[in-house]
C-alpha positions in Angstrom: -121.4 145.1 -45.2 -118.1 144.8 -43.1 -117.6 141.2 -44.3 -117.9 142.3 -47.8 -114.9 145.2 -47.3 -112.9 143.0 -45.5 -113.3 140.2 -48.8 -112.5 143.2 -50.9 -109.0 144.1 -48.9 -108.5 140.5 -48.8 -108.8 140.4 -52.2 -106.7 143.4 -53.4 -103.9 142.1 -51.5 -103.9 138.7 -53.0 -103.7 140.7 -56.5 -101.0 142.6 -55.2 -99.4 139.2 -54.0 -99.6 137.9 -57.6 -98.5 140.9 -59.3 -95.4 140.6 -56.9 -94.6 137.1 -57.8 -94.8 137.3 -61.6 -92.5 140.0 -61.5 -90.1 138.1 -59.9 -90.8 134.8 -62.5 -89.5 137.3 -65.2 -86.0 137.2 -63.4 -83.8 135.5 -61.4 -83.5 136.1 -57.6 -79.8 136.6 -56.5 -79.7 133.6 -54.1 -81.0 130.8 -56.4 -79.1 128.1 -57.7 -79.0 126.4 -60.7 -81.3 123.9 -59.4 -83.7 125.7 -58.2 -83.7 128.0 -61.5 -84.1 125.4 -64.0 -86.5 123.7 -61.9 -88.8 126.7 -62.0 -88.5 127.6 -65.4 -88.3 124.0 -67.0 -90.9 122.5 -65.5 -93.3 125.3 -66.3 -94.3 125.9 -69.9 -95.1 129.4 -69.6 -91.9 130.5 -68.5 -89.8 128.2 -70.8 -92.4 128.2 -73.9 -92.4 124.3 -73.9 -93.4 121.5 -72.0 -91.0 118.9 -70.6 -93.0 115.6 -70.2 -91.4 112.7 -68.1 -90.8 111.0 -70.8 -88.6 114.1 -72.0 -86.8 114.3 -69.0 -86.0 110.3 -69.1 -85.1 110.4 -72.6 -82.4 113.1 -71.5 -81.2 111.0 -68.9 -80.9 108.3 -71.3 -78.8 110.1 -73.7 -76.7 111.6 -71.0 -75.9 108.0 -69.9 -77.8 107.9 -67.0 -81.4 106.0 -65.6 -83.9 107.8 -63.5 -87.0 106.2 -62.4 -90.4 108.0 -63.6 -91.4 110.1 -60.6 -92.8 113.7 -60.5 -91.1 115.6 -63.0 -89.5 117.5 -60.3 -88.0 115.1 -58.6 -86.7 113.6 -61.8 -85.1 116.5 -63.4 -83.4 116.6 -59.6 -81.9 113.0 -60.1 -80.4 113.9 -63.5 -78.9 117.1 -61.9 -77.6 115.2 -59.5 -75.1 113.6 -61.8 -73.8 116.7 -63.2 -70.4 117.5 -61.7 -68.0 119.9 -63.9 -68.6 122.3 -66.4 -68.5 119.8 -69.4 -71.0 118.0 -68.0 -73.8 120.8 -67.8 -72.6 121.5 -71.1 -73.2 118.8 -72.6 -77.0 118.1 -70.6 -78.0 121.4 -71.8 -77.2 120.4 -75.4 -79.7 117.7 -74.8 -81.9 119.9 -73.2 -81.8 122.7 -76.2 -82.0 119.5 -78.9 -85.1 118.7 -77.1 -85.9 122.9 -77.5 -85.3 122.2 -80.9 -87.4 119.7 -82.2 -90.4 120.7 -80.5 -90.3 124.7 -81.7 -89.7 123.3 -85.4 -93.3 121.1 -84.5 -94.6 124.9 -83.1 -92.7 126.4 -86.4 -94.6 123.6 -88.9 -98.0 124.1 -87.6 -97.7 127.5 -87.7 -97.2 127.3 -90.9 -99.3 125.0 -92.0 -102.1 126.4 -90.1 -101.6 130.2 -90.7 -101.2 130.9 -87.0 -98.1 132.4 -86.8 -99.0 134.5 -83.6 -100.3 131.4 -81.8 -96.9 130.0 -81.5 -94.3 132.6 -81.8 -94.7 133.7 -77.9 -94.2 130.3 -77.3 -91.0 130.3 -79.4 -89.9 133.4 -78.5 -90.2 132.1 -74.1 -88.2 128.9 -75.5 -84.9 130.9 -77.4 -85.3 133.0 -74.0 -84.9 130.0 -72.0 -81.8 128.5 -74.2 -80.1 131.1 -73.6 -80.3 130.8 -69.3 -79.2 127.6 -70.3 -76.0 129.2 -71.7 -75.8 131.6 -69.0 -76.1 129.4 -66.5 -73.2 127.1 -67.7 -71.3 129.7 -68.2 -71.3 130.6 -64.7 -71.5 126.9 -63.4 -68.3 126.3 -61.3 -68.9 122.9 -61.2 -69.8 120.5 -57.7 -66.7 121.1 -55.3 
């Protein structure tokens, strides 16, 4: 019987644990950079409402003008940023980045319709014009690479 209470305190505090953390997905922690911020919401669908494949992430590179090797998604979108040096240059990654937004909520935005399922895919839509605008917010406060 004492294993079984100890499993249950173990357990509640794990919940609590969670709770704690998914709070603290929902906003930014004071002491993160921009890195570290896009990284966590970029690469996870649920907090960005899309997916960014590799191939995503490359194709970005690409049209930013620069080549990254395939690699863990993380470690790829952490090349690319590490090619970004003033303002202008977020800018004009981000514009990618939101193109890539773009065309892949009008996809959510034409099966909706086509399907009737609306409520399927306007979360998702909803998580992605959230996550434009950090993009905005964050160039607006990018300083640029001293």
């Amino acid at each position: 019987m004492q294993e079984f209470d100890n499993l249950k305190k173990e357990f509640e505090n794990f919940e609590k644990e969670c709770f704690i953390t998914r709070e603290k997905e929902e906003n930014f922690d004071e002491g993160e950079g921009f890195m570290e911020i896009l990284k966590k919401y970029m690469l996870a669908p649920q907090m960005c409402g899309v997916y960014f494949s590799r191939l995503d992430i490359k194709s970005a590179a690409e049209f930013y003008g620069e080549s990254i090797q395939l690699r863990e998604r993380k470690r790829m979108l952490t090349d690319l940023l590490k090619a970004v040096f003033s303002k202008e240059d977020m800018q004009r990654l981000f514009d990618i980045f939101t193109s890539q937004i773009d065309h892949k909520t009008d996809i959510y935005k034409e099966l909706a319709d086509n399907f009737s399922s609306d409520e399927i895919f306007d979360e998702m839509i909803q998580k992605a014009e959230k996550f434009k605008t950090k993009l905005k917010n964050i160039t607006d406060e990018f300083e640029g690479v001293v």
